[in-house]
N, C-alpha and C positions, 0 to 999 in steps of 0.2 A: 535544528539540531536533531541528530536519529536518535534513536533511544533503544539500547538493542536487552532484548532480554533473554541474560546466559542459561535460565535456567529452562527458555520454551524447546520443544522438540523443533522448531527448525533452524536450520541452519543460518548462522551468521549474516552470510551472504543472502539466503531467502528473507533473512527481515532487512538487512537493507534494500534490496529490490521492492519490498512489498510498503517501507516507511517511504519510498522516495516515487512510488506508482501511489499514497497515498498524497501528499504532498501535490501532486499532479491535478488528484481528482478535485483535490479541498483548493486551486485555486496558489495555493502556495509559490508554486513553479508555474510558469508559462511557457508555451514553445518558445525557442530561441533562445532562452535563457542556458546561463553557464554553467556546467555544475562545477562544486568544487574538484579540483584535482583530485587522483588516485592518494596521492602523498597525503594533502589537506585533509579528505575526509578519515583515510585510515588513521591519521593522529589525533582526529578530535572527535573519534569514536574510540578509541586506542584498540585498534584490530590489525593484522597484518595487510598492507598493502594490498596481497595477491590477493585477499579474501573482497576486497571492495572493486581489485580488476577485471574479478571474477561476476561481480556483480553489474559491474558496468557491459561487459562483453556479452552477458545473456542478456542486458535490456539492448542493448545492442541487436541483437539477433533476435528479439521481440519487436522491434523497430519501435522503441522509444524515445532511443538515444542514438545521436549520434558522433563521431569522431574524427575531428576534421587535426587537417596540419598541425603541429606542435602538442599533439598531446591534449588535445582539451575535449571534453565533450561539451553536447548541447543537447537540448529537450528539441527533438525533432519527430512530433509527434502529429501524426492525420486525426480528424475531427473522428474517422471511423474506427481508429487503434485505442482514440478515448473511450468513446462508445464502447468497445469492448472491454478494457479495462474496466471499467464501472461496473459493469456485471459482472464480473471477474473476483473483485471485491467484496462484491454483494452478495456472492455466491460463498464465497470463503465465510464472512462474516453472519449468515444465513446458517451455514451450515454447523457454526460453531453452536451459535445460539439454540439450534433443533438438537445436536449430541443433548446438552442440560438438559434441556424441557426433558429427552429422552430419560435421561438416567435420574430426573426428580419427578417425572412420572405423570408430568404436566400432558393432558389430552390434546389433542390437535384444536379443536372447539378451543377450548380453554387459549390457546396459545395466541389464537385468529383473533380472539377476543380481546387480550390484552394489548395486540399488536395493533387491531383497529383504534383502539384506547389511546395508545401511545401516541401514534399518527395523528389524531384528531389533537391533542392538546399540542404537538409540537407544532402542525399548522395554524394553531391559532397562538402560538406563542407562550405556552402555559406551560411549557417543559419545566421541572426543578423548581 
């Protein structure tokens, strides 16, 4: 289920695209898989239709998705479009994370520091 948040600066449609290219990365969705309908998802995210066709038709034209006979999409995705994807994410998620550091004043050292921290304990299972 997406989870959309009315009060982020982006658009409707970009956080569906960006929950459902999440979804992808985490294993969630596989190629070939269906998505919900145009109809289906815009009623159980309660957003207008065209705002979700509009979403479908850019992963579309990202070649993520694709739209065969009757109306249906499918995760029609190359192991190289994931691959970018992921950086894509990473890059988004990266870059949110450096804005803070930025405006709470955190030094890059400092930051490298904390990040190798994190990494070591998530690789050994010691996260939370």
């Amino acid at each position: 289920m997406l989870q959309l948040d009315l009060k982020s600066r982006k658009s409707i449609y970009e956080q569906v695209m960006d929950q459902l290219k999440e979804q992808i990365m985490t294993g969630q969705m596989a190629t070939g898989e269906k998505l919900p309908s145009v109809r289906e998802l815009s009623k159980s995210i309660t957003v207008n239709p065209n705002t979700v066709q509009k979403a479908y038709r850019l992963l579309e034209d990202e070649g993520i998705i694709s739209t065969v006979p009757g109306a249906k999409s499918i995760l029609d995705i190359s192991p190289e479009k994931l691959a970018s994807i992921k950086i894509e994410l990473l890059q988004s998620t990266a870059l949110s994370a450096v804005k803070s550091m930025i405006e709470m004043h955190i030094t890059k050292d400092d930051a490298f520091r904390v990040m190798e921290e994190l990494w070591d304990k998530e690789e050994k299972g010691e996260s939370k």
